[in-house]
N, C-alpha and C positions, 0 to 999 in steps of 0.2 A: 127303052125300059130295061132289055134284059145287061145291057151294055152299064146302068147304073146301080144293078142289083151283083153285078160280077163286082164293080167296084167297095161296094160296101163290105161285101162278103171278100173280098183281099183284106179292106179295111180290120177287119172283124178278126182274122185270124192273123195277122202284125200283132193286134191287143191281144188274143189270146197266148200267143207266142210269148208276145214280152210279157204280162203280167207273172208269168208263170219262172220264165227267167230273172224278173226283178226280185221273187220270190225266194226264187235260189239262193241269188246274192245277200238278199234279206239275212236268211238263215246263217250265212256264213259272217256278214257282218256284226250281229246282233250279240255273237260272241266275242268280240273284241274287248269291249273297254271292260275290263274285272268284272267282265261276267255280268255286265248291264244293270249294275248297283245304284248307279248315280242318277238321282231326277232328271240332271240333262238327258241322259241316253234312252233312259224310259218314256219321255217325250218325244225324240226322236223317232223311239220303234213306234211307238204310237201314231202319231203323226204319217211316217210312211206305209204304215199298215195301214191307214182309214182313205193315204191318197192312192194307195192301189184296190181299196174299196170303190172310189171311185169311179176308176179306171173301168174296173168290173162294171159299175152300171151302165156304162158307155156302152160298152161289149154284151151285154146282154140286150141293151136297146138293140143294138145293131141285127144280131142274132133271133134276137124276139126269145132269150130263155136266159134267165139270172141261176134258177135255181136247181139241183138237182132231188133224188130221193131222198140221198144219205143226210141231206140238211135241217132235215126232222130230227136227226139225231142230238141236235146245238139246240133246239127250241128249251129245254132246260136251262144251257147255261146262257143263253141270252135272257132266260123269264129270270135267273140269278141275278144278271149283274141288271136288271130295269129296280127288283129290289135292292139292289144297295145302293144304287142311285137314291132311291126314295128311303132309304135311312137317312139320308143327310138330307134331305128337304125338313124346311123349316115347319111346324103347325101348329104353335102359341110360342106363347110368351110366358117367362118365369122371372120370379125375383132371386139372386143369390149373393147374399153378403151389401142388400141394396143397390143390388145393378142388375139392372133387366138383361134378360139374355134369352135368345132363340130356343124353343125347345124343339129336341131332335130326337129318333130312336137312335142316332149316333151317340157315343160317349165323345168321339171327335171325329165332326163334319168334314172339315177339310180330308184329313188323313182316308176318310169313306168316299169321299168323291174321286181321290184319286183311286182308291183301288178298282170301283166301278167304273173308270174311264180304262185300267190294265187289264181285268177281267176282260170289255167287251171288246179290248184291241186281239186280248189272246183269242177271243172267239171270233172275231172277224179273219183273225189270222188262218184259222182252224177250217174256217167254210171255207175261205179263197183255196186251201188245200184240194178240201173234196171237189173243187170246181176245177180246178185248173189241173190238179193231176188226175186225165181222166183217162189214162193208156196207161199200160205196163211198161212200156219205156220212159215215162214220165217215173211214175210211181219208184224206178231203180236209179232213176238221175236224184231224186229226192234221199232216196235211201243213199246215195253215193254222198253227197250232200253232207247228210249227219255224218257218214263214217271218216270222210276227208276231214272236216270239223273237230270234231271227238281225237282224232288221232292227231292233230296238230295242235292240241290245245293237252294230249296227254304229251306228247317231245317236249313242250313250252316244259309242260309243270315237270318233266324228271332233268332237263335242264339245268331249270330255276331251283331243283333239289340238290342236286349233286353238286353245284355249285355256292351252295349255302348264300344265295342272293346276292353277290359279289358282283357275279356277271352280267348280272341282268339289273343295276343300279344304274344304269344309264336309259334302262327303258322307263321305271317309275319308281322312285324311293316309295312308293305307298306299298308297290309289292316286296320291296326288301326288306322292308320294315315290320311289315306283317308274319309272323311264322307260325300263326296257324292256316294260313292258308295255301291252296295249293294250284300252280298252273296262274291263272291269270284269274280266281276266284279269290276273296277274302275270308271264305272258309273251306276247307277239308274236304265237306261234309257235301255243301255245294259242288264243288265239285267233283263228288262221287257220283250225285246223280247225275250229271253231262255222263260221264263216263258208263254210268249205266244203261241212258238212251241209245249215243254211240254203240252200245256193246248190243243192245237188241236190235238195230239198222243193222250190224254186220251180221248177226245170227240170221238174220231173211236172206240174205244177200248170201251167205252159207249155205246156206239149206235147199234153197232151190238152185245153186252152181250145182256146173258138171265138173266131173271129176277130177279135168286138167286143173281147172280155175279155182276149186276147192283153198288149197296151198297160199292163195294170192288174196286172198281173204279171211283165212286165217292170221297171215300177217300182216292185214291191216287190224285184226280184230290186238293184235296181241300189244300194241305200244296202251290202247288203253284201258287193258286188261293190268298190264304192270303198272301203269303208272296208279291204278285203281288201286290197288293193293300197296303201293309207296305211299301213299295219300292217309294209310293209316286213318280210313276212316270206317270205324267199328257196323256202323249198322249199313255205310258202303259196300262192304264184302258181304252181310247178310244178306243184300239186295241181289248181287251178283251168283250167289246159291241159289236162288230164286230165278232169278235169269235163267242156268244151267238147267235146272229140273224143269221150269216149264216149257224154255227150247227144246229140248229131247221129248220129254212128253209127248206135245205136239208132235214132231217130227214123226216119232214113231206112233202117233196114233193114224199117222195118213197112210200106214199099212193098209188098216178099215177100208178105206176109200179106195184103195188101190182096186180092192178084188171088184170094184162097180164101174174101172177104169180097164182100156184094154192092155195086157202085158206088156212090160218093155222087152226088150229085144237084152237078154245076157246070157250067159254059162248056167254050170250047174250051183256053181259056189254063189252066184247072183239069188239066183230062184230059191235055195237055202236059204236064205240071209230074211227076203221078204218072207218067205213060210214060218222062220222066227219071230221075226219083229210084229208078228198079228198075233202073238201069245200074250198074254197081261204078265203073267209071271218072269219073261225074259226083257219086255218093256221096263219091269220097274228095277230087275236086278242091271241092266243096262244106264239107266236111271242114275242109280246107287252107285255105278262104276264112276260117271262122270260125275258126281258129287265127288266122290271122293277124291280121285284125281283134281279136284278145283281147290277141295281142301288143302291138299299135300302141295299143292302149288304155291295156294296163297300163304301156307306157313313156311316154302323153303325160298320166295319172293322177298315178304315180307321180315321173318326172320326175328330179332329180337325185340327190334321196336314196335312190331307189333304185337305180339307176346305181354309187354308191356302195358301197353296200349287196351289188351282186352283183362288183364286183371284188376285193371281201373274200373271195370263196366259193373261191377255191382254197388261200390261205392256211388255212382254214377245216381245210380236207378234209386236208391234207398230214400224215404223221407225224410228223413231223422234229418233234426237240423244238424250243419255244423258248426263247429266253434268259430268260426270267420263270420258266423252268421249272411253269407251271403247271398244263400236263398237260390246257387246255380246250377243244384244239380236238379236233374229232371223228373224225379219222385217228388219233391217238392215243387216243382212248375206247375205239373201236372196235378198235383194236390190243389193248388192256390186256381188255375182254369178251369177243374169240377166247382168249386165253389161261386165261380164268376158264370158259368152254366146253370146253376140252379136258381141264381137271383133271376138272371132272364133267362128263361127258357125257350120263350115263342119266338120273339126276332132278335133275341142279341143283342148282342152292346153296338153294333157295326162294323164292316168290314174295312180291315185298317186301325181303328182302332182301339186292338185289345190293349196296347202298348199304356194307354189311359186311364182301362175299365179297370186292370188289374193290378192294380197299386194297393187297390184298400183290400185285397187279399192273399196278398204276397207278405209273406210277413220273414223280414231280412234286413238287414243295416240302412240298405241303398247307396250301396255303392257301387252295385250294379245296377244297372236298370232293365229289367226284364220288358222284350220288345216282342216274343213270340213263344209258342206256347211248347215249340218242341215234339210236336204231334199237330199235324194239318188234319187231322180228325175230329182233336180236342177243339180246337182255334175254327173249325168251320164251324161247330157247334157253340160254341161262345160269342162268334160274329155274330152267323144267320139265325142263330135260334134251332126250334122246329121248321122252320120255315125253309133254310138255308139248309138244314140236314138232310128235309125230303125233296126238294131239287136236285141236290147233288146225287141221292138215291136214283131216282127216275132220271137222271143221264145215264149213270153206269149201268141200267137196265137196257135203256134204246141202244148205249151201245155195245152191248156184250152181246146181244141178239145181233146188227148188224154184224159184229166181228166172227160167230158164229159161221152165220149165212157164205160169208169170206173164205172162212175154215172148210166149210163143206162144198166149195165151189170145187170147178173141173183144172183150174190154172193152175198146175204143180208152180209156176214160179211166184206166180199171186198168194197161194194158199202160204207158199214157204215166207213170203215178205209180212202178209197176217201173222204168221206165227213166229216170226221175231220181232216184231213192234208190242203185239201180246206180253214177250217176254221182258222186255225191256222195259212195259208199264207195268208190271209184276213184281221187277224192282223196285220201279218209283213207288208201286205204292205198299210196298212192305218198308221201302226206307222212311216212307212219312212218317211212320210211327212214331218215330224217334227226330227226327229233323224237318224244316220248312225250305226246304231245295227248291219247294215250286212257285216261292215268292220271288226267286230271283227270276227276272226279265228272259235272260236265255236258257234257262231250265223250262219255264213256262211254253215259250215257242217251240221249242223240241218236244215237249210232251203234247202238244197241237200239232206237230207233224208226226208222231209217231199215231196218234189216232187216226190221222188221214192215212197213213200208213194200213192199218188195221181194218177200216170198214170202206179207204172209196171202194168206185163200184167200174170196173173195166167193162164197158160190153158187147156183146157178144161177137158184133162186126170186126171188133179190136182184137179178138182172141183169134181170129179166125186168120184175120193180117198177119199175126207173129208168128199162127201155123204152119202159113206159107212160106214167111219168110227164113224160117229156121229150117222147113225144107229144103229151099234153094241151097242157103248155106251148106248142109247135106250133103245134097247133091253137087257140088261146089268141088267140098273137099275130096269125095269119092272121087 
């Protein structure tokens, strides 16, 4: 008996192993083909994200445990995507133009099926996180993960810049051809926010480094910090100010924490520094410093095209039609998606298909065809309704309180990985404003690892492992 129970339990920890490594691979794959645009590939992710669902119930059989605390935290956006499932179910019948046709709370079925089959891959994706990275050395292979990602995907795009698409016509005429977009994305904008997850996975991965290793993570932080700012993407950089202020924030608010932690071991200019950093007043002008420094960066980086680039942003924003009547700038989107919001207000037109709903309120030549709303605020309230608004609410609530609990935990390296995944969704969600980055396939998955990032849950026997082990180490080098 015990000889069949050693077996399983080998069994059990192979599955645990590799799920977690498939996982890995997942993440690095999932950014390949232009940035996961294409139905084939979104099928793909989907598909290998639901067969290492699988895999997970096997392993939890084996184990006798599937599910963790922090998995209360998804019971919103699983209750999200069961309704948008049920926007596209059929439940009568209608006549239009004498052809009977299904009636749906979808404006279109199809288009809402698929998004509720994406949603629940991205949350399936999101739990196998919290399950499977259940150690702080997981947790930093994960973060290593996005920032190898992120940085190889910013060299692509200042590559593919510098080279004005010449050189890279042999990889796919779709990206040479495209010139708004940037890296191996079809927009700018999209891939501003890659570039902003990457940049909060290197801020953790910063913040809890020791001094030597500081330098070596900086410059991984820095290929997609420039290419972020070549990418000339406007409400990209706002996201990345965003970034900056609440990485240092953080940072410096774990002074607090410090004084309920025992001393570290330094000089007198050391013990200065922390007796600073626990003042509000030197926090926010420290704050102010590295704003400012990210500012004077990104305008001697970016330089005239960008410059450019932001004196277009008021034109951008304005309602007013223009004489092309083409209905594309975003004062007018956003005008024409409050209108399709107030028709339905309780569930929405469906998820997927605002592209549909929003024709008879769009008022423009149509020579465009407007497929998103340019604000993932405006467009989840147009989708789900009230309905779809207060889910979304009650996630960000279950998880700001775990992310919290993270924050005020005892693991200087834990606390520092929470508080660059924080910043990096701090981006994402000051860039929604303005852009729908997290309808592409591998912006979605990165912002499901960065919340695993944020609230798993290390415990305590774990913490206790790495304490000894970084003794030894210690003791090693002495």
């Amino acid at each position: 008996m015990e000889v069949r129970r050693e077996k399983i339990e080998r069994v059990r920890r192979v599955l645990d192993r590799g799920v977690f490594a498939l996982l890995l691979a997942l993440t690095a794959l999932v950014a390949v083909p232009y940035g996961s645009v294409d139905p084939w590939w979104e099928g793909a992710f989907a598909a290998a994200t639901f067969a290492l669902g699988a895999l997970w119930m096997v392993e939890g059989a084996l184990g006798g445990r599937w599910l963790v605390a922090e998995h209360r935290v998804l019971a919103p956006l699983a209750a999200l995507s069961a309704f948008a499932a049920a926007q596209a179910v059929p439940w009568g019948r209608s006549e239009v133009a004498g052809v009977e046709v299904w009636r749906t709370l979808s404006a279109d079925p199809f288009e809402t099926a698929r998004a509720a089959a994406k949603l629940s891959a991205v949350t399936l994706a999101c739990a196998l996180y919290l399950r499977y990275a259940s150690s702080e050395r997981r947790l930093r292979a994960l973060a290593y993960a996005l920032v190898f990602v992120g940085v190889a995907s910013a060299l692509f795009g200042i590559v593919r810049q510098t080279t004005e698409g010449e050189a890279v016509r042999f990889i796919s005429t779709r990206l040479a051809a495209n010139v708004g977009g940037y890296g191996q994305f079809f927009s700018r904008n999209h891939f501003a926010f890659h570039a902003e997850m990457a940049l909060g996975a290197a801020a953790g991965l910063l913040l809890g480094a020791r001094r030597e290793r500081a330098p070596v993570y900086l410059a991984l932080a820095l290929p997609p910090w420039v290419a972020l700012v070549l990418s000339n993407s406007r409400a990209g950089i706002l996201g990345m100010f965003a970034l900056v202020v609440t990485a240092a924030w953080l940072h410096f608010a774990r002074a607090r924490r410090r004084r309920e932690e025992p001393r570290e071991a330094g000089g007198s200019l050391a013990r200065a520094w922390r007796r600073a950093t626990e003042t509000t007043a030197l926090r926010v002008a420290l704050v102010g410093a590295l704003l400012l420094l990210a500012l004077l960066g990104a305008a001697w980086v970016g330089g005239e095209r960008l410059a450019t680039r932001l004196e277009e942003l008021p034109g951008d924003l304005s309602a007013e039609r223009s004489k092309a009547r083409w209905g594309d700038r975003r004062g007018e989107i956003w005008g024409a998606t409050l209108r399709l919001v107030g028709e339905h207000p309780l569930a929405g037109v469906g998820f997927g298909a605002y592209r549909a709903a929003v024709t008879r309120h769009h008022d423009a030549s149509g020579e465009m065809s407007l497929e998103q709303a340019h604000n993932d605020y405006l467009e989840l309230a147009a989708s789900g309704g009230l309905f779809g608004v207060a889910l979304a609410a009650w996630f960000a609530v279950l998880f700001l309180r775990r992310a919290r609990e993270r924050l005020r935990g005892r693991g200087g390296r834990r606390r520092a990985l929470c508080a660059g995944a924080l910043a990096g969704l701090a981006a994402v969600a000051l860039h929604s404003l303005f852009d729908f980055g997290l309808h592409v396939t591998t912006n979605a998955f990165f912002c499901a690892a960065l919340a695993a990032l944020a609230c798993a849950h290390v415990p305590a026997e774990e913490r206790v492992r790495v304490r000894r082990r970084r003794r030894a180490e210690a003791a090693t080098v002495a």
